[in-house]
Backbone as numpy.savetxt, mean C-alpha at the origin, in Angstrom:
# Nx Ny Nz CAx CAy CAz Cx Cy Cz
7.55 -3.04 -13.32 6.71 -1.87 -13.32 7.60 -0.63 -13.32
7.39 0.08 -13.90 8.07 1.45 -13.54 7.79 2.49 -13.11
9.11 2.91 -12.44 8.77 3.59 -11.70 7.73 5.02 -11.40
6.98 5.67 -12.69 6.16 6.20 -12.57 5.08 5.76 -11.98
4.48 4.56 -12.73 3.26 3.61 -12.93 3.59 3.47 -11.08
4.51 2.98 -10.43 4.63 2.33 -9.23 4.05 3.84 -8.45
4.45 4.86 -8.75 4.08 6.59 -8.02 2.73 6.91 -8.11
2.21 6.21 -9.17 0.72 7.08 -9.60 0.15 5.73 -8.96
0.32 5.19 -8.83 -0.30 3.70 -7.74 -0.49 4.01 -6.56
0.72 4.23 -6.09 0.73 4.73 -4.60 0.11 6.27 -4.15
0.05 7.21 -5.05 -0.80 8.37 -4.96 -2.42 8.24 -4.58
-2.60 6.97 -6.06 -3.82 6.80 -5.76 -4.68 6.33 -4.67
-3.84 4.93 -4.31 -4.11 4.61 -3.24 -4.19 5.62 -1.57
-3.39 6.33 -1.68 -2.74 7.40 -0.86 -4.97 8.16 -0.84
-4.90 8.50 -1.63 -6.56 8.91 -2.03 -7.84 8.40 -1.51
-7.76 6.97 -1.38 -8.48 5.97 -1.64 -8.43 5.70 0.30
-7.58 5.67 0.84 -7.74 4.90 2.05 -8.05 5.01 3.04
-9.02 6.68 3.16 -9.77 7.27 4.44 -11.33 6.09 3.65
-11.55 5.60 2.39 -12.31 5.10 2.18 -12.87 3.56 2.46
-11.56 3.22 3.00 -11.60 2.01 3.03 -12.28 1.42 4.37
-12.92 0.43 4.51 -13.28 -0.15 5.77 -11.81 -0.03 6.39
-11.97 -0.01 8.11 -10.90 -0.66 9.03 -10.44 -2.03 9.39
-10.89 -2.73 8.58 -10.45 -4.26 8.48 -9.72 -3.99 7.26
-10.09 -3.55 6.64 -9.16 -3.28 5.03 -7.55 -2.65 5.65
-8.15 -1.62 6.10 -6.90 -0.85 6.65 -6.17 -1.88 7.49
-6.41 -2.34 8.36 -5.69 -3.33 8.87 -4.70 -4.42 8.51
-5.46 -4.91 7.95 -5.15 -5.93 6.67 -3.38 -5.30 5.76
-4.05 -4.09 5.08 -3.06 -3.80 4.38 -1.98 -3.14 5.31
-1.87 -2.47 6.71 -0.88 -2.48 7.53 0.01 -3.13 7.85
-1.05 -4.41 8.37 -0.44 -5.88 8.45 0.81 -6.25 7.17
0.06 -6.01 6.18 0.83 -6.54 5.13 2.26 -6.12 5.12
2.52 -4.53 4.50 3.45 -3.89 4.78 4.76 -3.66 6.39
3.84 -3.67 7.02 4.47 -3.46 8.61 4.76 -4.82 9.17
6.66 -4.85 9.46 7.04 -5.99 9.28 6.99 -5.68 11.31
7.64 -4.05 11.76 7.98 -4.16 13.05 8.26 -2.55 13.42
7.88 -2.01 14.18 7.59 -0.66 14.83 8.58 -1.10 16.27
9.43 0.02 16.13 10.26 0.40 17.38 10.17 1.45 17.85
9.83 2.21 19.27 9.12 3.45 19.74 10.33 3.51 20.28
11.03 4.26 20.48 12.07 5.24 21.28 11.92 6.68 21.35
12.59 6.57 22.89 12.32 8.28 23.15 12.39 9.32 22.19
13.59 9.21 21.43 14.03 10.18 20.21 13.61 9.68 18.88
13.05 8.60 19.17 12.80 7.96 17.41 12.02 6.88 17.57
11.55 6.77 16.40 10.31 5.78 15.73 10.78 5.18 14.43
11.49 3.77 14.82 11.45 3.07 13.19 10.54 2.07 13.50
10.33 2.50 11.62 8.93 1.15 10.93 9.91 0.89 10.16
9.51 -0.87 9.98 10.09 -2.02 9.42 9.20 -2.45 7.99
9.08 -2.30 6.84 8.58 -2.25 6.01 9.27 -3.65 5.39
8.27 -4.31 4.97 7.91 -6.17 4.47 8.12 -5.69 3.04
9.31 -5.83 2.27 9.31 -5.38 0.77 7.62 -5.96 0.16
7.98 -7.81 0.83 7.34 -8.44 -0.53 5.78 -7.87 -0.13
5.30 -7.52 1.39 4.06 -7.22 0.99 3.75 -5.91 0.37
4.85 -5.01 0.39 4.83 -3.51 -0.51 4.86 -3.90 -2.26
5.27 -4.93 -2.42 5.40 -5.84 -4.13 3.81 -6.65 -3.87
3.46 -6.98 -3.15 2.02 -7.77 -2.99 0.73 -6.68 -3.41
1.05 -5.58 -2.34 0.31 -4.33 -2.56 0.33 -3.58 -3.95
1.45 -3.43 -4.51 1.24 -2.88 -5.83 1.31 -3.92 -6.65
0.90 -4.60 -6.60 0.31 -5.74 -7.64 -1.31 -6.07 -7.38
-2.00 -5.92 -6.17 -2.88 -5.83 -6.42 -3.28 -4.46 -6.48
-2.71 -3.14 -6.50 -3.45 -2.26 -7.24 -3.56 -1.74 -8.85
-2.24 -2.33 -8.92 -2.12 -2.57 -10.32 -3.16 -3.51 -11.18
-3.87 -4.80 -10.50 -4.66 -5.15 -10.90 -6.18 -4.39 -10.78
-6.46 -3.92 -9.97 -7.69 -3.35 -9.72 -7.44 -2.10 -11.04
-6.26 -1.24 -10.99 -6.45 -0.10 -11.97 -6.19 -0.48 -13.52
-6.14 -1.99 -13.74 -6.17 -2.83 -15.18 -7.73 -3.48 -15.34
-8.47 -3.53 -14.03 -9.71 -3.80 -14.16 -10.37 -2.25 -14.62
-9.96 -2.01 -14.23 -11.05 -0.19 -14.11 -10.52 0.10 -15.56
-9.38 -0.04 -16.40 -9.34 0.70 -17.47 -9.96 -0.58 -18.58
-10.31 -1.80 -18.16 -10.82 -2.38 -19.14 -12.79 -2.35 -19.22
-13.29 -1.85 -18.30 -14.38 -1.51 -17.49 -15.23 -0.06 -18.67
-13.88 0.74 -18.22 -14.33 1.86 -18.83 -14.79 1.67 -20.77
């Protein structure tokens, strides 16, 4: 995928996800979020490549459904 196509994916979605049920939201947290570390001075998130490659593959499919739709 390239890297535009991968930007305008994630924008969209970015759009899309005050819409979503909270099981959805969950779900796709889950996916991505491998591990959250809280420290006094800092906060790292652990990001799951393959479910960030899982995630834009299924939006990539949903926005290949919608342009064959139209």
């Amino acid at each position: 995928m390239r890297n535009s196509s991968m930007w305008r994916l994630l924008t969209d979605f970015a759009t899309v996800w005050n819409e979503l049920f909270p099981a959805e939201q969950a779900r796709i947290v889950q996916l991505l979020v491998e591990r959250v570390d809280v420290r006094k001075d800092a906060l790292e998130v652990r990001i799951r490549a393959e479910g960030l490659v899982s995630l834009l593959t299924e939006l990539r499919q949903g926005d290949e459904q919608t342009a064959r739709a139209a």
